[in-house]
C-alpha positions in Angstrom: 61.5 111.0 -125.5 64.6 109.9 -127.8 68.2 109.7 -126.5 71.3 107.8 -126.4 71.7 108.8 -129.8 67.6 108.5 -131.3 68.5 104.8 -129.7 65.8 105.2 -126.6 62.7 106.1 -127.1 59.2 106.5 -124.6 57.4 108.9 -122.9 58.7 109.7 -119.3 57.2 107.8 -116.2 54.7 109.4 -114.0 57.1 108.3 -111.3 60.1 110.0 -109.8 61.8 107.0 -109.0 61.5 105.0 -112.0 61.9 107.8 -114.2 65.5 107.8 -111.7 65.6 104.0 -112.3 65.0 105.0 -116.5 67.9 107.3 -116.5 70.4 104.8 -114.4 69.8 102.2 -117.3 70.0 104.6 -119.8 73.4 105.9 -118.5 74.5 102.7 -118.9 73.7 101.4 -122.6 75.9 102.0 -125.4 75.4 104.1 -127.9 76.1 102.0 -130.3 74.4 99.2 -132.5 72.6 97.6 -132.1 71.4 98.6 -128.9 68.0 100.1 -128.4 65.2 100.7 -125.6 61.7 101.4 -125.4 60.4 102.7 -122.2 56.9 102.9 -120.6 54.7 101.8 -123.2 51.8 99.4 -123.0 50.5 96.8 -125.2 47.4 94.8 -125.2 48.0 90.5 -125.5 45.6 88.7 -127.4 44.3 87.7 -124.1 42.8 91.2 -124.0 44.9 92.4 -121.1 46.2 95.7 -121.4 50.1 95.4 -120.4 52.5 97.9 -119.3 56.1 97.8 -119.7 58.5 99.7 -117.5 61.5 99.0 -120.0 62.0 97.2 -123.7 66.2 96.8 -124.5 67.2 95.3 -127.5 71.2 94.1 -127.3 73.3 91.5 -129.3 72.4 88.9 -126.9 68.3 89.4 -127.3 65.6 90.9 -126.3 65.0 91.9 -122.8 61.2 93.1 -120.8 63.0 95.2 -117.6 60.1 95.2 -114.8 61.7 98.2 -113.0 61.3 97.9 -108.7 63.2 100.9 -107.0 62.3 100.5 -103.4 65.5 102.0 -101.0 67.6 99.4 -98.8 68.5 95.9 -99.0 66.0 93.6 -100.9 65.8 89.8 -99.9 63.2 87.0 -101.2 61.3 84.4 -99.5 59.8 82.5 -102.8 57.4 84.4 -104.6 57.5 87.3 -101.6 60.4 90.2 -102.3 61.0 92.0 -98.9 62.9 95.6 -98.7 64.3 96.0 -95.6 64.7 100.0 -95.5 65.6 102.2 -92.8 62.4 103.3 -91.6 60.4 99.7 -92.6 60.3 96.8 -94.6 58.4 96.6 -97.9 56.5 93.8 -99.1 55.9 92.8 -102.8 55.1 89.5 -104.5 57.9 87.8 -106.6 57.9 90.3 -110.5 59.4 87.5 -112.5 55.9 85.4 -112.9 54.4 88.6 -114.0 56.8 89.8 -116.4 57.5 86.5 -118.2 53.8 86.5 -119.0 54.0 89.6 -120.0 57.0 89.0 -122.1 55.8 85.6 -124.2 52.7 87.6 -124.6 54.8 90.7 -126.2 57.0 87.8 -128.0 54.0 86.4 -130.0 52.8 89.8 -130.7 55.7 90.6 -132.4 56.0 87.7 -134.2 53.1 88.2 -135.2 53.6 91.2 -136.8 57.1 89.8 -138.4 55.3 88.8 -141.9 53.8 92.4 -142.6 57.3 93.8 -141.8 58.9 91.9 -144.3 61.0 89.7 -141.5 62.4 86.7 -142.6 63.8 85.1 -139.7 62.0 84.7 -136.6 62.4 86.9 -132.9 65.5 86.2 -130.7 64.8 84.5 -127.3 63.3 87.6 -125.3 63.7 87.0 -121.4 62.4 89.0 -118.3 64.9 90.5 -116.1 63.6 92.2 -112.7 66.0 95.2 -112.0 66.9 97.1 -108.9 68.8 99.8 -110.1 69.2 102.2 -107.4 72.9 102.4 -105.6 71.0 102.4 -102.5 69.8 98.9 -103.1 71.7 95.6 -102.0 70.3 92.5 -103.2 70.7 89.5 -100.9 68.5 86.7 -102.5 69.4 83.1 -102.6 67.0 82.3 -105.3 68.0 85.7 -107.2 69.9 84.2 -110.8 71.9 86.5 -112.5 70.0 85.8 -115.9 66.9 87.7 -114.6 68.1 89.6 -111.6 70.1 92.8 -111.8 71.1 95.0 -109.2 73.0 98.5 -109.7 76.4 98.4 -108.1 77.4 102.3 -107.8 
């Protein structure tokens, strides 16, 4: 799928709610350079492990691996536990960030390692995970949440 102006590019998810989460971020990127975003795409690290990637964004300030949790209500952490408290029950996950920063050196040195058959001369910008709740619907109340990995949609 290309949009925001052949700047986004991905097939869709297999899931309703982060293809909903997909289209929030979307919505919100410029079209403009030199913004761009891959979506749901895997990658194997050198490690062997096959990786998946809910969502890739360059920007002016780097390179960004989105790990994309859409769960309804207020979220909340206790340490490497994320707890939704919905309406109906509360949801359970362990703590994305440890994940996706492996995941995102791992996709950093693949991609330096492909910079010299590119033609690259200069080296990757600093990539960074950033965990993402982008649903309206979603309030997040962490006190270990930092803004530099942490995002949560606020409308």
């Amino acid at each position: 799928m290309a949009g925001a102006g052949n700047r986004w590019w991905g097939p869709r998810s297999d899931f309703p709610w982060e293809e909903d989460a997909l289209k929030h971020v979307r919505g919100q990127m410029p079209s403009a350079e030199p913004y761009r975003a891959w979506q749901t795409f895997t990658f194997t690290a050198r490690s062997g492990h096959v990786r998946e990637v809910d969502l890739f964004i360059a920007t002016p300030a780097g390179l960004f691996l989105v790990e994309i949790k859409s769960h309804p209500g207020r979220a909340s952490n206790r340490g490497a536990t994320w707890l939704f408290h919905g309406d109906d029950r509360v949801r359970t996950i362990e703590n994305p960030l440890h994940l996706t920063n492996q995941k995102c050196k791992e996709l950093k040195s693949q991609l330096s390692g492909q910079r010299q058959s590119w033609g690259c001369r200069s080296g990757c910008r600093t990539s960074g995970p950033l965990s993402s709740c982008p649903r309206p619907t979603c309030a997040a109340s962490s006190t270990k949440c930092r803004p530099r990995w942490c995002s949560a949609a606020t409308g």
